[in-house]
TORVO-110801 format. One line per 5 residues: for each residue x negated, y, z of N, C-alpha, C. Coordinates in steps of 0.1 Angstrom, whole numbers, always signed. Each point is the difference from the previous one (the first is absolute). Example, Ala and Ser with C-alpha at 12.3 -4.5 7.8 and 13.67 -1.06 7.14 Angstrom:
// TORVO-110801
-132 -57 +78 +9 +12 +0 -9 +12 +0 | +4 +11 -7 -9 +11 +0 +8 +11 +8
END
This chain:
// TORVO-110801
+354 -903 +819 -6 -8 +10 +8 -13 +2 | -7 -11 +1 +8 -10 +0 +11 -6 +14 | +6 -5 +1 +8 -1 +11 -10 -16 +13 | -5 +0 +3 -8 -6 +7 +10 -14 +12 | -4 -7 +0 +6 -14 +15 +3 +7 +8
+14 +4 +3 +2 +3 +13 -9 +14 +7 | -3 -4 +10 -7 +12 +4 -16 +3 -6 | +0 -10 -8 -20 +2 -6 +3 +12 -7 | -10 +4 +1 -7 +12 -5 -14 -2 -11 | +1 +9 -7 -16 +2 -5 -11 -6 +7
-7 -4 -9 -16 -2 +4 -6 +12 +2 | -4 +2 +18 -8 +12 +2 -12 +3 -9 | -10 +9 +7 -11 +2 -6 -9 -9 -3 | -12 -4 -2 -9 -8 -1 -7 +1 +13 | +1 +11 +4 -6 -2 +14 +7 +2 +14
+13 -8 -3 +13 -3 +8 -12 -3 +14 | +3 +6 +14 -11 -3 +11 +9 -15 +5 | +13 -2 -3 +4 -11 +8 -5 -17 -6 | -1 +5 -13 -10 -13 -5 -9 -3 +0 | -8 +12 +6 -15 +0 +1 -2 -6 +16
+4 -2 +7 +2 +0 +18 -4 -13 +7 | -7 -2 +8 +1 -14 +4 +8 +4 +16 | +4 -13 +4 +4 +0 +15 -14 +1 +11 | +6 +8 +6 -15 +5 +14 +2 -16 +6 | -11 -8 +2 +0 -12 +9 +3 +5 +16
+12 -10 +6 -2 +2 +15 -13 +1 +8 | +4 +11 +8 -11 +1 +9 -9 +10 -5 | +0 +2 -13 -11 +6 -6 +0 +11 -5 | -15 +13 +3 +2 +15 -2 -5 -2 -12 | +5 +5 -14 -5 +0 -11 -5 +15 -6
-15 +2 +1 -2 +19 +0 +12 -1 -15 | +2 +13 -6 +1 +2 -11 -9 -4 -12 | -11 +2 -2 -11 -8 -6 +5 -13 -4 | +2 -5 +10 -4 -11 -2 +13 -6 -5 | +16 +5 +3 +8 -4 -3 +4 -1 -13
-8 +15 -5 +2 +5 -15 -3 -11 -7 | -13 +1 +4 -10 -17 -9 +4 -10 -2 | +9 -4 +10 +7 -12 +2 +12 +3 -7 | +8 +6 -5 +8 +8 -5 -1 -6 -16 | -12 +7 +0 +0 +1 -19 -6 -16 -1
-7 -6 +6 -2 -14 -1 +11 -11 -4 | +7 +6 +12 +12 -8 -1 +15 +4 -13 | -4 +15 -6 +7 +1 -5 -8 -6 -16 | -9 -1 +0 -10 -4 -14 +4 -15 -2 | -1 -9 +14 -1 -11 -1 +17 -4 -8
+11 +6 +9 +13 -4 -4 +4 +7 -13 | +0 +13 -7 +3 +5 -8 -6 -5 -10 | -11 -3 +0 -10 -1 -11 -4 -16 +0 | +8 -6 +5 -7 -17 +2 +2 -2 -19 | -6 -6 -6 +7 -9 -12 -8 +11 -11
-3 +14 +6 -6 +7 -13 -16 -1 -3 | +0 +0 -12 -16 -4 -4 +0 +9 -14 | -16 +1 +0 -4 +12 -11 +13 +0 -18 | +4 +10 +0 +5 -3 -16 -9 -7 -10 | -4 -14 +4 -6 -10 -10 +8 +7 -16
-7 -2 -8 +7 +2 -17 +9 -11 -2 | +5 -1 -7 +12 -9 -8 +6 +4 -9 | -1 -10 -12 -4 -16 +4 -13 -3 -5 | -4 -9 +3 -11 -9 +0 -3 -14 -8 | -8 +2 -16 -5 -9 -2 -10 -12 +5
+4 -10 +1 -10 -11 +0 -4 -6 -8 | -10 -9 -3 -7 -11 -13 -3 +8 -8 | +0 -4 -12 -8 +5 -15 +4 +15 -1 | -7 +9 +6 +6 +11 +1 -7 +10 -12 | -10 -11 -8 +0 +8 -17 +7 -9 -9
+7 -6 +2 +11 -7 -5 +10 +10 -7 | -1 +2 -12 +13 +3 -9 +15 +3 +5 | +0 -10 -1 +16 -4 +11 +3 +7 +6 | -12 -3 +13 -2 -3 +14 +4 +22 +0 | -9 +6 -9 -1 +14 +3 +14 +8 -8
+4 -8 -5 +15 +6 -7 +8 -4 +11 | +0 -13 +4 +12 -1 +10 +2 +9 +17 | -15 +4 +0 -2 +11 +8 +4 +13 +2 | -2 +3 -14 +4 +10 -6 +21 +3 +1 | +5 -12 -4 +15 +0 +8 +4 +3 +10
-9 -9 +8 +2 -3 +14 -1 +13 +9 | -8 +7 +0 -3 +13 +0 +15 +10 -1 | +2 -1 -13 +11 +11 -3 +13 -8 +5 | -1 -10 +1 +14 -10 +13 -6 +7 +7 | -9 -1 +17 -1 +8 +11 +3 +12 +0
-8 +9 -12 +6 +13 +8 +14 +5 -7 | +8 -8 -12 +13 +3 +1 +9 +1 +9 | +11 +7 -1 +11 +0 +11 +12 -13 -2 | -7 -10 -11 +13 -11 +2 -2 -5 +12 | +5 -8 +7 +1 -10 +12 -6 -14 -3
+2 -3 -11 -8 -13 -6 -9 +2 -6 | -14 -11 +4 -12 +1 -11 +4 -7 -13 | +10 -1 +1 -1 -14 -13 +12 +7 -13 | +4 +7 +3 +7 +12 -9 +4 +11 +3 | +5 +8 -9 -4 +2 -7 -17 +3 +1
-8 +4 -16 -12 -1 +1 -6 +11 -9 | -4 +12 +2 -6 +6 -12 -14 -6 -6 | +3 -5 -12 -19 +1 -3 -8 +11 -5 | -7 +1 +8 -11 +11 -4 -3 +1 -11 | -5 +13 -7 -2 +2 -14 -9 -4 +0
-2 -7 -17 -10 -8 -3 -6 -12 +13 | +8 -9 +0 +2 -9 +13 -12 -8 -7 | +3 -6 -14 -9 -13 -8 +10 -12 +2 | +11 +0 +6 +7 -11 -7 +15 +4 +2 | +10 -11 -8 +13 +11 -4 +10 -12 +15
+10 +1 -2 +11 -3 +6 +5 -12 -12 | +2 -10 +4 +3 -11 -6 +15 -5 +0 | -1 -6 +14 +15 -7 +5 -2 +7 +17 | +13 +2 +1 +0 +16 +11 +13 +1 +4 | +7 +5 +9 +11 +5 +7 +2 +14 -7
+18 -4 -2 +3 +11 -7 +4 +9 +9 | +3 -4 +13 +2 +10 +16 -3 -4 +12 | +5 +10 +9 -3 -8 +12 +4 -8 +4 | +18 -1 +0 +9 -9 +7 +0 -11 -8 | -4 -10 +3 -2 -18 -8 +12 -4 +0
+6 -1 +10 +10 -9 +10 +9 -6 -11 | +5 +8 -10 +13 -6 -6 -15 -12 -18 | -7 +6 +7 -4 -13 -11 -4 +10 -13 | -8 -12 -11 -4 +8 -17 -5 +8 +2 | -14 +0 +8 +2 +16 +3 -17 +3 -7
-7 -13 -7 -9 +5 -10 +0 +8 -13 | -8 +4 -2 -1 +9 -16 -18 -8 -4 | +5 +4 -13 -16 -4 -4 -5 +3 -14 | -8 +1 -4 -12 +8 -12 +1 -9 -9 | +10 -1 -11 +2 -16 -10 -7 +4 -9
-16 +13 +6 -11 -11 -14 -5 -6 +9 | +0 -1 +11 -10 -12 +9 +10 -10 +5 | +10 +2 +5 +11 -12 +4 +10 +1 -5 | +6 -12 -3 +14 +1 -5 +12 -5 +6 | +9 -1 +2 +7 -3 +8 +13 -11 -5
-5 -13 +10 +9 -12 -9 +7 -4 +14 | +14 -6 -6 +10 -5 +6 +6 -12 -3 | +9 -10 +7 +5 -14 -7 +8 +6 -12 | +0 -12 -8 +10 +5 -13 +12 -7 +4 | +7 -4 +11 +10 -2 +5 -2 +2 +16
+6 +8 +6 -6 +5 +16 +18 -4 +2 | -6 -7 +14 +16 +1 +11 -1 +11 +11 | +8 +7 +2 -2 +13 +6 -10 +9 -3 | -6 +9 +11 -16 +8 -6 -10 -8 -1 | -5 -2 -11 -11 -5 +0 -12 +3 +4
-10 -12 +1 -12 +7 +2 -7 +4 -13 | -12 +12 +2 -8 +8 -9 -14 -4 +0 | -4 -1 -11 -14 +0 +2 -7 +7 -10 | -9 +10 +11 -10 +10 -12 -10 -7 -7 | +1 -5 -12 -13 -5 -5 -8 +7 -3
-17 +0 +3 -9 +4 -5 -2 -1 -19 | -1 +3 -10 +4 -1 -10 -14 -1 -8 | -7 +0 +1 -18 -2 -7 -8 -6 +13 | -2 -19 -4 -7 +3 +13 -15 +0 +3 | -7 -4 +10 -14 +6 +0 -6 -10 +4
-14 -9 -5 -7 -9 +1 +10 -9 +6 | +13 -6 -9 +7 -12 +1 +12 +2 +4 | -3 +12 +13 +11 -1 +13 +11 +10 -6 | +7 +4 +5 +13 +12 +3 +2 -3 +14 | +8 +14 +4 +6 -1 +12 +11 +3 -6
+13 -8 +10 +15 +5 +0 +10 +4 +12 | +3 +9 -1 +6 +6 +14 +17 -8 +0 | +3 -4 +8 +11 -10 +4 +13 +11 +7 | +11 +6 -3 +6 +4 +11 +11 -10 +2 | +5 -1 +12 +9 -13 +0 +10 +7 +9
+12 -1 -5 +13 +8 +11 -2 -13 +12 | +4 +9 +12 +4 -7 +12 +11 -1 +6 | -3 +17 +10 +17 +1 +3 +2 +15 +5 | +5 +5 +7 +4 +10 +3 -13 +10 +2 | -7 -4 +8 -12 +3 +2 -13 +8 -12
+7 -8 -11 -8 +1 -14 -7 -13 -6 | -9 +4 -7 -6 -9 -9 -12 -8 +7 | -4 -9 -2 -16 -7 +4 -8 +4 -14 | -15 +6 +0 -8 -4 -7 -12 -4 +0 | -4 -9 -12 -11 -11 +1 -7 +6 -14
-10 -6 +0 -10 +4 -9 -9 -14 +0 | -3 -3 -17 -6 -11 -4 -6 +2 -6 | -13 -10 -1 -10 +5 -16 -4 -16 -2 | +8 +0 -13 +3 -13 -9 -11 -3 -11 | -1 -8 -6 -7 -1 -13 +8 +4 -9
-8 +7 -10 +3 +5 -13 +13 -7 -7 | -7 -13 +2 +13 -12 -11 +11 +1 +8 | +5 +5 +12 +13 -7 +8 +8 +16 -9 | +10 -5 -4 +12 +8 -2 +5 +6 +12 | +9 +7 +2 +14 +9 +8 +4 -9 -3
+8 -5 -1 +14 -13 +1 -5 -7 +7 | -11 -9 -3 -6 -8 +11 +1 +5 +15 | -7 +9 +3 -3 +9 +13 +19 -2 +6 | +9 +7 -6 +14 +5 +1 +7 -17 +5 | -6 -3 -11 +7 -16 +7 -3 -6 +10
-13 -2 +6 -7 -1 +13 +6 +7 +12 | +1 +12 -7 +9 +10 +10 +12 -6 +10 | +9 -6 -16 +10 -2 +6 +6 -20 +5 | -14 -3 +5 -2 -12 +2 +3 +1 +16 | +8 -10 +2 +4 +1 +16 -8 -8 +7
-10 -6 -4 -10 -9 +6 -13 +4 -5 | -10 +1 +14 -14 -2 -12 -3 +16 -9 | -16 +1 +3 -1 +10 -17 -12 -7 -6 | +4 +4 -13 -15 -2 -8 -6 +6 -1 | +1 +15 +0 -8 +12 -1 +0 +3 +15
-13 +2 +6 -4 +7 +11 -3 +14 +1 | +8 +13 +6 -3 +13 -2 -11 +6 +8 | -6 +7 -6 -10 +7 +9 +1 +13 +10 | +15 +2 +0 +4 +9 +9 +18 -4 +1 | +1 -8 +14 +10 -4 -2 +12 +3 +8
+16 +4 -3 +9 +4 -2 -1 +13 +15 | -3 +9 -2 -1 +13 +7 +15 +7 -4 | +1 +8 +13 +11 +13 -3 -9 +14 -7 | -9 -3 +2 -7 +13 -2 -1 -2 -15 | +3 +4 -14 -5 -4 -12 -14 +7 -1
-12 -8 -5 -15 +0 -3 +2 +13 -14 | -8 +15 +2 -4 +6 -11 -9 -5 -9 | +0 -1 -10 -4 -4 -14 -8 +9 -7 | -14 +3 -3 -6 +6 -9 -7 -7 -10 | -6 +11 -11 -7 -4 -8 -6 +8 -4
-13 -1 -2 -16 +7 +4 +3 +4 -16 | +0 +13 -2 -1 +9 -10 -11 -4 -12 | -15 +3 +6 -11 -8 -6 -4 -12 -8 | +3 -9 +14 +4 -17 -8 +7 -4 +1 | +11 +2 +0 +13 -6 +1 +2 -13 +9
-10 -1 +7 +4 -8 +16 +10 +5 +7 | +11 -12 +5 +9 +4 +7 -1 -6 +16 | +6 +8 +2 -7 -2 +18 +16 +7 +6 | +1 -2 +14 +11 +0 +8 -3 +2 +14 | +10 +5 +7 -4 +5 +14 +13 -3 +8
-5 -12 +13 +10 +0 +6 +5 +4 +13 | +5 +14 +0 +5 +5 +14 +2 +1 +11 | +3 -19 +2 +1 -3 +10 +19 +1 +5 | +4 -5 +7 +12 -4 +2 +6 +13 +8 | +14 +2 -1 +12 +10 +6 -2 -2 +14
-3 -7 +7 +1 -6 +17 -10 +4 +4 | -10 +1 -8 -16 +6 +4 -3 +17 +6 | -5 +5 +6 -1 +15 +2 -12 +3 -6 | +2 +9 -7 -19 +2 -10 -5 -12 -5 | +9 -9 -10 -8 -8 +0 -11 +4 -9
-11 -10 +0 -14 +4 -9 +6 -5 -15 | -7 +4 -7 +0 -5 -20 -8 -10 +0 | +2 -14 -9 -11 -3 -3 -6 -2 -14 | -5 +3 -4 -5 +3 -14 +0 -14 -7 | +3 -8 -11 -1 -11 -8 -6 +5 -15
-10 -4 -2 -8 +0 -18 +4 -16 -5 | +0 -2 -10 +0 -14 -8 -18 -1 -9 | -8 -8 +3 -11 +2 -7 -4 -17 -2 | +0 -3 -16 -5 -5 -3 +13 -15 +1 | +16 +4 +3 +7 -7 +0 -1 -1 +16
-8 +5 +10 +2 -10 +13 +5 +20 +6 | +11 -3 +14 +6 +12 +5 -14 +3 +9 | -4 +13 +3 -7 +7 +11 +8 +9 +6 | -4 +4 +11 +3 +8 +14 -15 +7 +5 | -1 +9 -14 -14 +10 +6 +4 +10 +13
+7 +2 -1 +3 +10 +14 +12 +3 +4 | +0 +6 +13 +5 +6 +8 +9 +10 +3 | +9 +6 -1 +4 +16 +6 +7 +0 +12 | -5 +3 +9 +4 -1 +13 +10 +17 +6 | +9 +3 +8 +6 +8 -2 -2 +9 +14
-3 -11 +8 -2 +2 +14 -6 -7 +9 | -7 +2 +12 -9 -6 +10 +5 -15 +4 | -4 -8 +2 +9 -13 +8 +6 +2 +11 | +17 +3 -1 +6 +1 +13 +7 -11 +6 | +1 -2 +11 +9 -13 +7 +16 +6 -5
+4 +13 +2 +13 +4 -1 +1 +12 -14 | +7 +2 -1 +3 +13 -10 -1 +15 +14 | +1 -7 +10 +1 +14 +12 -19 +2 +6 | -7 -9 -10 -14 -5 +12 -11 +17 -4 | +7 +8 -5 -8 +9 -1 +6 +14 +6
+8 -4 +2 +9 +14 +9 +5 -2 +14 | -5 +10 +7 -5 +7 +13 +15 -7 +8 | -4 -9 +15 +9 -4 +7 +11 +11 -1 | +1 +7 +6 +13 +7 +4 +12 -2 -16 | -12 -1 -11 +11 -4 -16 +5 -11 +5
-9 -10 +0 +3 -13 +0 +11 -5 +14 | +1 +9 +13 +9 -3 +8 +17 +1 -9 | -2 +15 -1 +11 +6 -8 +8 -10 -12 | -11 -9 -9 +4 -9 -14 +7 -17 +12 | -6 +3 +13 +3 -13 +5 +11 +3 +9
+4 +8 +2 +19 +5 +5 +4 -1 -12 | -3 +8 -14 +11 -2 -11 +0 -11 -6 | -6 -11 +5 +2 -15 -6 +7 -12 +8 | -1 +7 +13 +10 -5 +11 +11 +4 -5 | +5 +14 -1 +11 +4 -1 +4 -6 -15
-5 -6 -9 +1 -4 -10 +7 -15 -2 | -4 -9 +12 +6 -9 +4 -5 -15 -10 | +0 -10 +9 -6 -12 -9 +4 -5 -11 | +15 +3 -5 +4 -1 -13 +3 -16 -3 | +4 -6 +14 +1 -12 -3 +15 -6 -6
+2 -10 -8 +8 -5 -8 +6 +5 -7 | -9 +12 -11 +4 +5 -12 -1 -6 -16 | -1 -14 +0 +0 -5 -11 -10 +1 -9 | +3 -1 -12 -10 +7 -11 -5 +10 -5 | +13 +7 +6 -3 +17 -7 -11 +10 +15
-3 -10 +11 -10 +5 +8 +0 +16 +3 | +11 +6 +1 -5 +15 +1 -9 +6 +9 | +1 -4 +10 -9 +0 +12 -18 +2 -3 | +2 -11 -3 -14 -9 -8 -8 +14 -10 | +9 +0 -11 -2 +11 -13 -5 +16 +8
+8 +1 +10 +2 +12 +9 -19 +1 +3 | -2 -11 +7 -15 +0 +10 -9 +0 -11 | +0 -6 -16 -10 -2 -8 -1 +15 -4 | +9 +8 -1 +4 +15 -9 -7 +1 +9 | +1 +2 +17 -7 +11 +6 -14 -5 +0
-4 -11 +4 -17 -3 +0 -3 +4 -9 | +0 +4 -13 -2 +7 -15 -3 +14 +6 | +13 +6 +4 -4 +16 +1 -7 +1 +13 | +0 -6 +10 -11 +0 +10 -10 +0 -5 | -5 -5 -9 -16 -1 -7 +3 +7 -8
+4 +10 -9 +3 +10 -9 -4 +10 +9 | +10 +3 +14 -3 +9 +9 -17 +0 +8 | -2 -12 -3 -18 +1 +11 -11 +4 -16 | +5 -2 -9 -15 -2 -11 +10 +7 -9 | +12 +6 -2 +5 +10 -12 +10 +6 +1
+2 +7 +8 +10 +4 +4 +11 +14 -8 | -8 +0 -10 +7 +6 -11 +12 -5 -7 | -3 -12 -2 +6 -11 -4 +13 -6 +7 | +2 +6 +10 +16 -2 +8 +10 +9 -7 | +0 -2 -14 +10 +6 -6 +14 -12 -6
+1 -11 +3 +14 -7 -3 +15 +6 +8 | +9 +2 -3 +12 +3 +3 +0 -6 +11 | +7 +2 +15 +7 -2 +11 +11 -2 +1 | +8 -11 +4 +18 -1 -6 +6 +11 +9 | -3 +2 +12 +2 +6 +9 -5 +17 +6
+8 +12 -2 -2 +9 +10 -6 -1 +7 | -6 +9 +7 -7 +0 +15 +10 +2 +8 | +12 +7 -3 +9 -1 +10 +10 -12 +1 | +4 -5 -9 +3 -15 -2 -5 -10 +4 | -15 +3 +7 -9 -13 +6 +4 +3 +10
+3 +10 +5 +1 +10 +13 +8 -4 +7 | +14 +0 -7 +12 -3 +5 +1 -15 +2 | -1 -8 -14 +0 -14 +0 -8 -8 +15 | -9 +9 +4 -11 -9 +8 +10 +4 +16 | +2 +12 +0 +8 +1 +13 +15 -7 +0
+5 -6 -10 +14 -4 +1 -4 -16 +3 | -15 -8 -9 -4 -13 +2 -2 +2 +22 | -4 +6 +3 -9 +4 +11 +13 -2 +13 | +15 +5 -5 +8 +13 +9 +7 -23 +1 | +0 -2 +18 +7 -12 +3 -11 -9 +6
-13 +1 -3 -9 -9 +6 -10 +4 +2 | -4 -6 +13 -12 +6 +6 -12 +0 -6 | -4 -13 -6 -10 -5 -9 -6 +9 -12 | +12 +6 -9 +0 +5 -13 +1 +16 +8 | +4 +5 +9 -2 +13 +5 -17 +1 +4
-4 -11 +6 -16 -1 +5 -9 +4 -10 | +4 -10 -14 -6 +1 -11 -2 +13 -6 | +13 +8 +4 +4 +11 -8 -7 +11 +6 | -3 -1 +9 -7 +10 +7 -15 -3 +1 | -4 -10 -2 -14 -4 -6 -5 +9 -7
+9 -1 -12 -1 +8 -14 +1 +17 +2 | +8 +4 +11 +2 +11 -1 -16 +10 +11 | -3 -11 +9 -10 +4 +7 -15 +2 -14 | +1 -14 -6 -13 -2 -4 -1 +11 -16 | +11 +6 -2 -3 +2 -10 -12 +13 -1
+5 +6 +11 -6 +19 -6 -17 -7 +2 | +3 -7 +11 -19 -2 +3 -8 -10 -14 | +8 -3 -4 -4 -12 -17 -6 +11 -10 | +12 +9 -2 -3 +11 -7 -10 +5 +0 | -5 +5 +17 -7 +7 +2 -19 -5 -7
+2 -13 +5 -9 -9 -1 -6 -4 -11 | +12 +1 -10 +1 +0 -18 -2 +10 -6 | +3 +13 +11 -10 +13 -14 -18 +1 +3 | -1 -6 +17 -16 -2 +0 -4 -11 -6 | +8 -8 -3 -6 -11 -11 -6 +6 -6
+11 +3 -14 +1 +8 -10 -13 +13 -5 | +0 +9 +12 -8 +17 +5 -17 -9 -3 | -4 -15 +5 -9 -5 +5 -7 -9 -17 | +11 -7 -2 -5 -11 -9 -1 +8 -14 | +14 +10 -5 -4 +3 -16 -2 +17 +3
-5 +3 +14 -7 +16 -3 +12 +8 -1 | +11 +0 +7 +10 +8 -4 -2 +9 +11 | +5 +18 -7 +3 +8 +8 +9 -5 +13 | +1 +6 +10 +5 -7 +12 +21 +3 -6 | +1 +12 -8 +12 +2 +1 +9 -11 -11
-11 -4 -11 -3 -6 -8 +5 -15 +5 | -7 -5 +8 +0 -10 +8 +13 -2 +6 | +5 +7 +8 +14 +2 +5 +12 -2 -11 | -4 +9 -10 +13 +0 -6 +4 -18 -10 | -17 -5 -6 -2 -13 -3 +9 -7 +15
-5 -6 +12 +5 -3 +7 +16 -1 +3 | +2 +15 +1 +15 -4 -3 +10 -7 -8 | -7 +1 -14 +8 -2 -8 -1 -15 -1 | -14 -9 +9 -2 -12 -3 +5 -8 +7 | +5 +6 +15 +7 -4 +15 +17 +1 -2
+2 +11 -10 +18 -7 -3 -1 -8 -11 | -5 +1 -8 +0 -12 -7 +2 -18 +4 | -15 -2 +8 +1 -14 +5 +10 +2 +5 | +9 +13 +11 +11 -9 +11 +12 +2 -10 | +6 +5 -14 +5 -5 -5 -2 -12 -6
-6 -1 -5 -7 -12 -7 +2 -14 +6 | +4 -2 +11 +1 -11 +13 +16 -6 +1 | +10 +9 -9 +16 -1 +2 +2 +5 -10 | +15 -8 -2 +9 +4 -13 +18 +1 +8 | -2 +6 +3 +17 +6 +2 +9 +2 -6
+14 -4 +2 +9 +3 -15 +1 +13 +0 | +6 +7 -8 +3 +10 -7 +17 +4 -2 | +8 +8 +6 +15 +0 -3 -2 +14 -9 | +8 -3 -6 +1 +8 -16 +11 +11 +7 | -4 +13 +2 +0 +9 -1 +19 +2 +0
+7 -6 -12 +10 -2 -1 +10 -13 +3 | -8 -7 +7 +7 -9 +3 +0 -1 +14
END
């Protein structure tokens, strides 16, 4: 059993009577009846605010007998109900998909850069013939199709990883051309049609006709972001459709039941504004990680499987030693210690409600989704054991 905040305890039952309760108004005899009623009203309205029918996901839009359109679906799909944390890799394709893997991530972690692979009977992969430091890469399309090719651009940045862009040139323009434009400090002459993303764009090629087509993910900062599908037809780029991953939310929290959303807004107080951290933003990186698994946790909560740097006892301690001297950070701290069991609680009726789970079912999901985020919120050092 895990070791719990201070004095919190477990998430009671589902039918905890203290969460179900309203205050008797002064003055006023409330029969039993009637308090009950008022009771479960009030407990439906707070527990359950933010939950709505288990809609399917995901969701095609536009040319939805579109080739493409039903293959990239077909992915998208096996992204959602995987247990990675990212829709954008890794990616199984379905047997017999109808188109192969082109230019693609060879993992999940980008950050240190180079991080495409690619199919050199469809792209090949060209570089300066004199590069200063890492050069940039570019995947050429290698046969191209009523005039055009596309060429996928990776361009080192910095710590962070790589930018990629994607262009669809005329047949006559060489790789050296494109490479030298690249490295033009003013000005381009080539205009890209997907231009310099962290996210690198997957690359296919339609088994059948050997149309190549590509899908772009959508950006690391994003929570669910949607795909958007690109065909080349006829030399001019299209965007027949859509894959959408999830409902339109204002927040990554807009689908999960107040008492969560109190709980995520003490652990982001206590997380603190993260002001004048420079470049390396950890703060910043911190809030975009969790808005990710916040929406992982409301639409997939299977998928809160990435590493935690941190113990649950480690968060434990860390947060009471940040806490132990000021009144502010002790306020905070007890925020968190109050709101949690009732979050929980709140999170396995999500859960019991939206994907049909047995109740015990629900609980045990819940828990394991409620230490998560409040690890998830801090990185505390670590003293080595031996030192």
């Amino acid at each position: 059993m895990r070791k719990k905040l201070g004095n919190l305890q477990r998430a009671p039952s589902l039918r905890h009577p203290q969460l179900c309760a309203v205050p008797q108004p002064a003055g006023r005899v409330m029969t039993g009846a009637v308090k009950s009623g008022l009771a479960m009203i009030a407990c439906g309205a707070t527990l359950l605010a933010g939950t709505a029918k288990a809609d399917a996901w995901p969701r095609l839009t536009g040319e939805r007998d579109n080739p493409q359109c039903q293959q990239a679906y077909r992915l998208a799909t096996a992204a959602f109900h995987s247990t990675n944390t990212s829709l954008a890799w890794p990616i199984s394709a379905p047997r017999e998909l109808g188109s192969t893997f082109s230019v693609y991530r060879r993992q999940a972690d980008i950050s240190g850069g180079d991080a495409l692979a690619n199919d050199p009977k469809i792209f090949s992969r060209v570089q300066p013939t004199a590069p200063v430091g890492r050069p940039a890469t570019v995947f050429w399309q290698i046969e191209p199709r009523d005039g055009h090719r596309l060429a996928v651009l990776d361009q080192p940045h910095s710590w962070r990883g790589d930018r990629y862009s994607i262009y669809l040139l005329d047949s006559t323009t060489p790789p050296d051309a494109l490479l030298a434009d690249v490295e033009r400090e003013r000005g381009r002459g080539f205009s890209p049609v997907l231009d310099e993303q962290w996210t690198p764009p997957l690359v296919l090629s339609d088994v059948r006709s050997g149309a190549v087509w590509f899908i772009n993910p959508g950006e690391p900062y994003l929570f669910l972001p949607e795909w958007r599908i690109h065909t080349v037809e006829k030399g001019t780029l299209r965007s027949p459709c859509v894959v959408a991953f999830r409902p339109e939310m204002k927040t990554a929290l807009s689908l999960m039941p107040e008492p969560v959303r109190r709980l995520a807004a003490s652990l982001d107080d206590a997380l603190g504004p993260g002001e004048g951290e420079g470049t390396l933003q950890p703060t910043a990186r911190i809030r975009v990680t969790v808005a990710q698994a916040w929406a992982n946790a409301s639409l997939r909560p299977w998928a809160l499987s990435d590493h935690v740097y941190n113990t649950r006892e480690q968060v434990e301690e860390g947060l009471r030693e940040w806490a132990r001297g000021s009144s502010r950070r002790m306020a905070a701290y007890r925020a968190i210690q109050r709101e949690y069991p009732t979050a929980e609680l709140a999170l396995a009726i999500y859960y019991e409600r939206r994907f049909k789970l047995p109740s015990r079912q629900a609980r045990e999901r819940a828990s394991h989704v409620a230490d998560h985020m409040l690890r998830s919120y801090f990185v505390f050092p670590v003293v080595d054991a031996e030192g």
